[in-house]
N, C-alpha and C positions, 0 to 999 in steps of 0.2 A: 761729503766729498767721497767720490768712488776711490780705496787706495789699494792695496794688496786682496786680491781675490784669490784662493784656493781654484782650481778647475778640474771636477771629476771627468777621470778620462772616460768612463761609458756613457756621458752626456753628451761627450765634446762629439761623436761621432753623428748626431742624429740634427744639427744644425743649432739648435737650441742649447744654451748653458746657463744652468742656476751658479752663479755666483758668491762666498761670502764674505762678507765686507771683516775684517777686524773689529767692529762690534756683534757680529751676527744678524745681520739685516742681509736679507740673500734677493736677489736680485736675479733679472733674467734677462739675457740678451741671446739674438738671433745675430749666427757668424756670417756676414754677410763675405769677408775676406781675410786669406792670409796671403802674408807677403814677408819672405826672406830677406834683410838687406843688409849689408854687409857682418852676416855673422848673428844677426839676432832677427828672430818671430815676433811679427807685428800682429793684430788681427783689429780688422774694422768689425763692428760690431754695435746692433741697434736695441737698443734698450727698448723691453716689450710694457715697459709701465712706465710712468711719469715721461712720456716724451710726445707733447703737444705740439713741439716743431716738427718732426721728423728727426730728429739730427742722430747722425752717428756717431761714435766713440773709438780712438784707435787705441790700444794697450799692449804694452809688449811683456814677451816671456823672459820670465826670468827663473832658472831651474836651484831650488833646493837644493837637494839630495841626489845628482845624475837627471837624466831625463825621465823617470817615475814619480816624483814630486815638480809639480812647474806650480808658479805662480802668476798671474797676468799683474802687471804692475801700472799707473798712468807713469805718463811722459813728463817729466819734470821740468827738462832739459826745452825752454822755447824752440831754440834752433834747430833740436831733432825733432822734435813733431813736426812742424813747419815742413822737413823736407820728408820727413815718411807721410805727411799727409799730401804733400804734392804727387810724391811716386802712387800711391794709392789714387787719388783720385783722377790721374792720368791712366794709371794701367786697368782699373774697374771700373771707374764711374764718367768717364768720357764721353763714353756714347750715351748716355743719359741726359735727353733735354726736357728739364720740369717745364718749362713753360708751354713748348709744345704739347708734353702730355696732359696739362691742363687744361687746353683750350680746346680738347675733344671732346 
């Protein structure tokens, strides 16, 4: 299970982020979005290995030491992801119809 990730800030800039897990297994995902909601940073984000669906991952920040230390953490809490996954998939992935772009 993905749980507390470190995030180098000179990664975070080029869209891509190596990840590492609390065992040291590093991992890599593409930011596909971030989104402010009431007071904390979300980021949807697509995992560039073991993802044979497609699926995306939302994680939020959570800071350390001030804003120089952040950590991306999963959503524990059902009822908030539920609704940061709603605002997310309304505000970026709306105009996106997979079925349509399949059948070209």
């Amino acid at each position: 299970m993905l749980d507390e990730k470190k995030v180098p800030e000179e990664e975070e800039e080029g869209g891509v982020v190596t990840l590492t897990d609390d065992d040291g297994k590093e991992y890599q995902f593409e930011i596909l979005a971030e989104k402010e909601i009431d007071g904390v940073v979300y980021y949807a984000m697509y995992p560039l290995e073991d993802n044979e669906k497609g699926e995306y991952v939302i994680m939020k920040v959570e800071s350390d030491n001030g804003e120089d230390d952040i950590s991306l953490v999963t959503i524990d809490d059902d009822d908030e992801y539920e609704r940061v996954a709603d605002i997310i998939e309304d505000e970026f992935f709306s105009e996106i119809d997979i079925d349509k772009s399949t059948e070209d």
